[in-house]
Each structure stands twice: as structure tokens, then as C-alpha cells.
N, C-alpha and C positions, 0 to 999 in steps of 0.2 A: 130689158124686159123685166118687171116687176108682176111679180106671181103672189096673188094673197090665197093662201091654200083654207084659209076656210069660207071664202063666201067664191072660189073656186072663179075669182075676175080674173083677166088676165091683162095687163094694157102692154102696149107698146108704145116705148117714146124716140126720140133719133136723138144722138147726143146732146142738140144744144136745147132741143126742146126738155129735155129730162134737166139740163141746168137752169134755164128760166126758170120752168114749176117749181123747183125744188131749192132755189136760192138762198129759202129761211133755214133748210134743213141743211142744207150743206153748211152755213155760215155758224150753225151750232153746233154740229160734227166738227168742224177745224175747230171753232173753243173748245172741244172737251176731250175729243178722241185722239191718241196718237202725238199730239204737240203737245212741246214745251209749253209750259205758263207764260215764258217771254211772248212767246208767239200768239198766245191765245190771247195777249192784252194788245194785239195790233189791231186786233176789230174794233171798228167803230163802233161807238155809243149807241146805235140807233138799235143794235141788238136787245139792247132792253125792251122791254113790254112797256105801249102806252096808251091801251085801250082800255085795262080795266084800272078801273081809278084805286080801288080800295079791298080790303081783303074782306070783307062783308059781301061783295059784288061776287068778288073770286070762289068767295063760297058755293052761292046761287052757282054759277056756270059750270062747276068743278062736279057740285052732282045732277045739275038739270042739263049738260053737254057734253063735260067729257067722261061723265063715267055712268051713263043711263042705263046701259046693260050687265052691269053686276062689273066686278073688277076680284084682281088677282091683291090680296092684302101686299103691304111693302116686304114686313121686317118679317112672320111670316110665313109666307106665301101661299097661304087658304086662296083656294077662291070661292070668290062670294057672292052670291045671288041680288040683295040688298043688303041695307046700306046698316041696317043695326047697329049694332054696338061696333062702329069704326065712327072714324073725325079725318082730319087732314093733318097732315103733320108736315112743317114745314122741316125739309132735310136742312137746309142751310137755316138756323132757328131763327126767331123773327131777334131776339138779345145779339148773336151778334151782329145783323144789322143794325142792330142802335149803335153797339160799338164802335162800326165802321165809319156810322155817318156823326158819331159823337154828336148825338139830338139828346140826349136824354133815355129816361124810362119810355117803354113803350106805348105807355099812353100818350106820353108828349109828343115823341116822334108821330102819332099818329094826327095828333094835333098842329103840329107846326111844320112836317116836311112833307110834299110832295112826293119825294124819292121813297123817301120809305114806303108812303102808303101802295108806291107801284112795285116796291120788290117786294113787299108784304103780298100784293095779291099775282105775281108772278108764276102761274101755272106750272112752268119749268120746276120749281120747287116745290111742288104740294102734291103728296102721296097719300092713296089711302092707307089707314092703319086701325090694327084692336084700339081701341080706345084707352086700354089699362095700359100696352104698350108704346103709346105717346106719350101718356104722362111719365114711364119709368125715362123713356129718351131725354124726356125733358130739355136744355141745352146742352146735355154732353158730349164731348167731342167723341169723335168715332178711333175705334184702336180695336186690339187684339186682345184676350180676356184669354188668361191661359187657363184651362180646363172646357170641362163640357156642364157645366153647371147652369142650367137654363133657368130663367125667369118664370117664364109660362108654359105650363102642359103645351104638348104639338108646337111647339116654337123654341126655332133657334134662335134666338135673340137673348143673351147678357150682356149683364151691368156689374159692376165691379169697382168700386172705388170710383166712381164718377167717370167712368169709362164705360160706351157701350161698343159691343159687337153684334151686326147687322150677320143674319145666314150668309155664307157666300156666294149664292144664286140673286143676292140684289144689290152686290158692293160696287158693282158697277153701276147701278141705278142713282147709288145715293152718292157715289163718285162724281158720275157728272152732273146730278144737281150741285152739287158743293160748286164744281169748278166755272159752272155757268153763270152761278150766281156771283162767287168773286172776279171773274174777268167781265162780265156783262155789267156790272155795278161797281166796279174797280173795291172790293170787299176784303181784299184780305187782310186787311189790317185788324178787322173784326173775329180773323177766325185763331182758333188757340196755337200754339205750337205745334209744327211737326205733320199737322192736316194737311197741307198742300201736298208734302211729299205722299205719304200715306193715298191721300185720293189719287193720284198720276199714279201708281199702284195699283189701286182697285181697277183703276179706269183702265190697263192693260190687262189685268187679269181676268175681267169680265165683260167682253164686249158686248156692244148693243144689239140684243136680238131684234127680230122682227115687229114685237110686241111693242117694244121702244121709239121703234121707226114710224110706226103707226099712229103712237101717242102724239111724238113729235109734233107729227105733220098734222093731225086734228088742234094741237093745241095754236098750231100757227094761223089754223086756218081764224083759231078763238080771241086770240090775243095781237094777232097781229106779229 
């Protein structure tokens, strides 16, 4: 029985019908949630996204589909009415997918590889955020910033020596974007030191609310 307490639906499914519907969603909960990285790289390939071609497209759908009625910022956690002064930020950054697929600069990869341009527009990985606080994330890997020294008024979010730390109400978020996108893209060759471990961290410390489950399963229904 699945209960959404604000639009007060209630459905019921019987076991195997709750596993059909929700096959996308289950098959990206086992990549991120709870399993080892061995484990999460035994999923098939097909868990990639292959509907939307390019991150220009990804754009268009990101605010005309999945976030039409205002969204909760990532790094954060305003919520927001429209869409003003926020952008998308990809958690997994689009540099080290170039690294991964050792295509080049990003302009080239967008030029010459396929792969890129489908984990470039990979919903899984594109959060809304402040606009000032994407540019400060920039590519930097994610870590623990000792003190309380904030970047922006009303926001937890520091940077420190090329390190940022995300509030801990969305380390889970940005946990299993990270980890979706290196097992779903076979990526981690791209990502810095010491992030694997760090994310399978976050990603027990923060499990997926409700809010997540919902995303999810809209984005599956977007991306395929």
C-alpha cells in the first residue's frame, strides 16, 4: 500500500503487480541504496537513459516536466515557487564524465560521443540549485569541511580548498546521484579519490525520503 499524504491517493498493489510497475525503480534502489559498488555494477547497461539525446533537451523537460510546480533547492533546501535565479547542476559534474569516457573537453565529448551526450542529459543527475551555488560547486569533489563557515547567507553549503560540503538533509541525494551515474555509465574511473567510499556513506546515512521516490519514478516515467 503506498500512501502519498499530500494529494491524500491512496493505491493498492498485490506483490507482483507493485514489482512489474515499479521495475525502473527497484533496479535503481539495488544501484544505489544499501549494496556494495561490486554489486551495483552487475546491473545491466540498459539502466542508462536513452530517450533524451542531449542536455539542451534535458533542460527543456527538467523544467517544463519534472519540476513544473516549484521544487525544494538541492545544496539549500529553500523551497521555491519558480524557477529564478536557480540552473541545474549536475551532481556527478558533466568533467568528470569526460574523464571517464577520456573524449576530451566538453565541448568535444558533446561533439563526438553519444554516451556522453546521454549521461550529460541523464535526469538522475540534475538537481535544482541557487545559481551562485553551482558555480561555487563547480567540479569539486564532495568531502567534509571542518567548521561552520558558510558560503551563502540561509545556506549550509561550504567550499574550502576545492572541497565542498552539501547540508546533511541532501547528502543522500547527491550520494546516489554520484553512485547511479558511475555504476549506470561504468564512471568511476572519472571520479576523484576517496568519493566512492564517502558517497556509500552518505548514501546510508541519508536514506530516500518520499520526495525521492516520487522523483524517481516521474523521471522513469520521462527518461525511460
Amino acid at each position: 500500500r503506498i500512501v502519498n499524504s499530500e494529494s491524500s491517493l491512496q493505491v493498492s498493489y498485490s506483490g507482483w503487480a507493485l514489482f512489474t510497475e515499479c521495475i525502473c525503480t527497484l533496479i535503481y534502489l539495488k544501484m544505489i541504496a544499501g549494496l556494495s559498488f561490486a554489486l551495483a555494477l552487475s546491473v545491466p547497461a540498459s539502466a542508462q537513459q536513452t530517450e533524451i539525446p542531449n542536455y539542451s533537451e534535458a533542460r527543456q523537460v527538467f523544467w517544463d516536466a519534472l519540476y513544473t510546480d516549484g521544487f525544494q533547492e538541492l545544496y539549500c533546501g529553500n523551497t521555491v515557487s519558480e524557477r529564478g535565479d536557480h540552473n541545474v547542476e549536475h551532481v556527478f559534474p558533466a568533467y568528470w564524465m569526460t574523464r571517464a569516457l577520456d573524449c576530451g573537453s566538453r565541448k568535444t565529448c558533446r561533439r563526438t560521443s553519444q554516451e556522453f551526450n546521454r549521461m550529460e542529459a541523464d535526469l538522475h543527475n540534475l538537481w535544482p540549485t541557487r545559481t551562485q551555488v553551482n558555480a561555487r560547486r563547480g567540479s569539486f569533489p564532495f568531502g567534509e569541511v571542518p567548521g561552520e563557515d558558510h558560503d551563502f547567507p540561509s545556506c549550509d553549503f561550504e567550499e574550502n580548498d576545492g572541497v565542498v560540503e552539501p547540508r546533511p538533509a541532501s547528502r543522500g541525494e547527491v550520494a546516489r546521484s554520484v553512485l547511479y551515474m558511475a555504476s549506470a555509465y561504468d564512471a568511476e574511473d572519472g571520479m576523484p579519490d576517496d568519493q566512492l567510499a564517502l558517497m556509500q556513506v552518505w548514501d546510508q546515512d541519508d536514506p530516500p525520503t518520499v520526495a525521492e521516490f516520487e522523483r524517481n519514478d516521474l523521471i522513469e516515467i520521462l527518461q525511460g
